[in-house]
N, C-alpha and C positions, 0 to 999 in steps of 0.2 A: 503493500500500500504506500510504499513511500512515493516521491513524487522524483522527477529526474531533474532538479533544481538543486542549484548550490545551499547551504544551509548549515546547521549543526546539528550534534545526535549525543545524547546521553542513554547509556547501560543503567537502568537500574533495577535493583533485587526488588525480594516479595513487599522488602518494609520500606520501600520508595528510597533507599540511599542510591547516591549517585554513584555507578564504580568506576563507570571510564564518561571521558569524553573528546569528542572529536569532530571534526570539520571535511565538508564535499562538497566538491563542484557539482556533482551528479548523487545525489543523498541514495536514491534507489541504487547504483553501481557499487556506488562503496557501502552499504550495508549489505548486501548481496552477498562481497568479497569477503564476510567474516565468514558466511556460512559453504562456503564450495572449497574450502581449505582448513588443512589441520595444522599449517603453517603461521603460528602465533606466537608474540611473544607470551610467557608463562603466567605476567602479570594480566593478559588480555585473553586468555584461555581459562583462568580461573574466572575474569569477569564472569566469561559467555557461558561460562557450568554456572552460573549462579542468579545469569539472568533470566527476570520475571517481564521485563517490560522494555521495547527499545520507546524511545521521546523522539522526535522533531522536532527544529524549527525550519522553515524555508526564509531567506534569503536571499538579496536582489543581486549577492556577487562571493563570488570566493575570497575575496579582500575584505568584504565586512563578513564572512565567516571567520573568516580569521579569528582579526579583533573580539569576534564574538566567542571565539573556544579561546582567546586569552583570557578573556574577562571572566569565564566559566571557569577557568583552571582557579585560576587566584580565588572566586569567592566560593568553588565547592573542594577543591584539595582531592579529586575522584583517586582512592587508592589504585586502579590500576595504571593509569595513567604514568610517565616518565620522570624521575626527579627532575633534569632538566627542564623542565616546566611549574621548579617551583621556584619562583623570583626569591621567594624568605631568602631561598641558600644559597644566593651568590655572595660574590666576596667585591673585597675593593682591592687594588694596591697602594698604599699613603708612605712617603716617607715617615721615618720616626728614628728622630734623633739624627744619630749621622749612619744609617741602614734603611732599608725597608720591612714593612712589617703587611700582614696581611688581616683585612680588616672587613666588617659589616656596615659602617656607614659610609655612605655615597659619597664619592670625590670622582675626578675627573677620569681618576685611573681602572675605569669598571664600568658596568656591574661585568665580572666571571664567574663562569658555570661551573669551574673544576678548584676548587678548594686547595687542591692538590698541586695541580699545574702553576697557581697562581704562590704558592709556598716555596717551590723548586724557583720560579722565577723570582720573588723575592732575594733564596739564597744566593742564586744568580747575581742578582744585582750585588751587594754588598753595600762595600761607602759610597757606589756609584750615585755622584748628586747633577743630575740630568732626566731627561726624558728615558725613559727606559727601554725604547729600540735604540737610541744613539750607544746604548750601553755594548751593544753586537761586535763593530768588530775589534776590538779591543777583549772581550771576551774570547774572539773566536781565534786572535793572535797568541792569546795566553795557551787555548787548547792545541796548539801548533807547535809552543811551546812544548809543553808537559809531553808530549807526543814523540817530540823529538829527544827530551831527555829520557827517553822508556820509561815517566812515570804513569804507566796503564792504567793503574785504581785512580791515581787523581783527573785525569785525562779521561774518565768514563764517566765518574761523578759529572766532572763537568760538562761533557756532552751534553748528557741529560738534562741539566741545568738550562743549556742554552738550549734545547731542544722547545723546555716547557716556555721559556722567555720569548723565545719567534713564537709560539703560539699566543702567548700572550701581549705580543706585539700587534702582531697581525687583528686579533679582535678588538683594538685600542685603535687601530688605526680605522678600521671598518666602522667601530662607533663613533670615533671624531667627524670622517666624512657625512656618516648621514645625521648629526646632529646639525652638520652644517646647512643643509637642504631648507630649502622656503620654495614649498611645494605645494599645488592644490592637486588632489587625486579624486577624479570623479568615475564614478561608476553606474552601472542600474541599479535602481532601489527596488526595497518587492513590488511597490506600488506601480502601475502602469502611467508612462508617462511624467516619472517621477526620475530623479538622480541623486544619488549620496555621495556627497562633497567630503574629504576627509583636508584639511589645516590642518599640513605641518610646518613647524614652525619652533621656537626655543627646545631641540629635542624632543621634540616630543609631538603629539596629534592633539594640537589646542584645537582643534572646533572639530562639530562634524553634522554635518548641516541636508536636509535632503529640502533637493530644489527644485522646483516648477518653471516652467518656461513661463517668461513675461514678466512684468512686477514683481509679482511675489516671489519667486526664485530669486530676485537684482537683490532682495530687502536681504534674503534670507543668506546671501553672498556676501553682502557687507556685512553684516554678523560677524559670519565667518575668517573676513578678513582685518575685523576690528581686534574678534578673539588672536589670533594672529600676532597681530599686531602689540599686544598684551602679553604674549607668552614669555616666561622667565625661563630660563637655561634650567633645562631637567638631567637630572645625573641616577634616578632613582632606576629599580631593576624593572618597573611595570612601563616605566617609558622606555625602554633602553629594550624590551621583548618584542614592543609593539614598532621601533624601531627597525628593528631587524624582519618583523615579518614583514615590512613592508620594502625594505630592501631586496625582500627575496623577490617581491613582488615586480619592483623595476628591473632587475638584472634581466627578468624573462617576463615581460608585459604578457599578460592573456589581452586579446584582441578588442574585450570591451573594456582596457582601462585607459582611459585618457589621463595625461600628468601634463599643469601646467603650471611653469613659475607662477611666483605670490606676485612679484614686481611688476608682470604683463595685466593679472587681475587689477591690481592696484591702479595702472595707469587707464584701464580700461573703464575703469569704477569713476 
């Protein structure tokens, strides 16, 4: 019975808990696909032995599915569901003192998903007092070293070290960029004849607006780009997820998302 529209879907048992949740472009395809394979992960197969009831929502785009199983994960926590999808447990990196330290409140250096990776790259760094990709090759010169003098155990530790560090690099870098974006993303809304406008803007998705052609979509616009214009620089792990799915989203546009600068709206307004 489901429908072949994008949307979200929650698993839940007899006593209505939620245990998984997820998002489709085609809600009939991907519910379909739990049941014609025994190929699941262990936390998504004990779901499906224990489910009483699949939920719907339909939805006017895979982009505000999204945002909508972000917003799901954060306010229901579904145990089956990924850690990785829980903002609580990211970290920061912060200097502290003359080292670095790895931390839970939000600074520029974050939010990361691996607690672990983000501690190897701390120890990585050391007294390094910079940016901490510029910390590479200087690190990578010392591992050239220790390599050349056959010390193998310190020369392996540190491998690893820089290994977790370019990863940590790399998602620092990928967060700086699309913090940087002043972007409007318009899509189909479920409404007929409607669009959902998402403002990005200070990191984050200040507004999110669904618009009607003529007046009332113009009014409903500048909203949008007043919110906008308001937005204060976000560093927290709920802007920094919604972030990145929407990054996934421009790398590979699906053919109904139109992206356009804030500054074109702005001058058009």
């Amino acid at each position: 019975g489901a429908p072949p529209t994008p949307g979200v879907y929650l698993f839940r048992d007899r006593n209505e808990q939620v245990l998984y949740v997820g998002r489709a472009r085609d809600l009939r395809a991907r519910l379909r696909s739990y049941f014609r394979t025994e190929r699941q992960r262990p936390a998504v197969e004990a779901a499906l032995g224990a489910l009483e009831r699949v939920e719907w929502r339909e939805l006017g785009s895979e982009l505000e599915a999204g945002l909508e199983e972000l917003r799901l994960l954060r306010e229901l926590r579904p145990p089956a569901n990924a850690r990785s999808a829980r903002p609580d447990r990211y970290v920061y990196l912060r200097r502290r003192g003359a080292g670095w330290c790895v931390t839970e409140t939000p600074g520029p250096y974050g939010p990361l998903k691996s607690r672990r990776r983000a501690q190897a790259a701390a120890r990585a760094l050391g007294d390094w007092d910079g940016e901490p990709a510029a910390a590479l090759p200087s690190l990578r010169a010392r591992l050239r070293r220790l390599s050349a003098d056959l010390r193998f155990e310190d020369a392996a530790r540190l491998r690893d070290r820089i290994a977790a560090l370019e990863d940590v690099a790399a998602s620092l870098a990928e967060l700086d960029r699309l913090r940087a974006l002043e972007l409007c993303l318009l899509v189909p809304a479920r409404e007929d004849g409607f669009q959902r406008a998402y403002f990005l803007s200070g990191g984050r998705v200040a507004a999110a607006r669904t618009l009607l052609a003529g007046d009332a979509g113009r009014t409903e616009a500048e909203a949008g780009l007043a919110a906008a214009a308001r937005a204060e620089p976000a560093l927290g792990p709920a802007d920094a997820d919604e972030l990145l799915l929407i990054g996934s989203f421009l790398r590979r546009p699906p053919p109904e998302l139109r992206v356009l600068p804030l500054a074109d709206l702005r001058r058009a307004a």
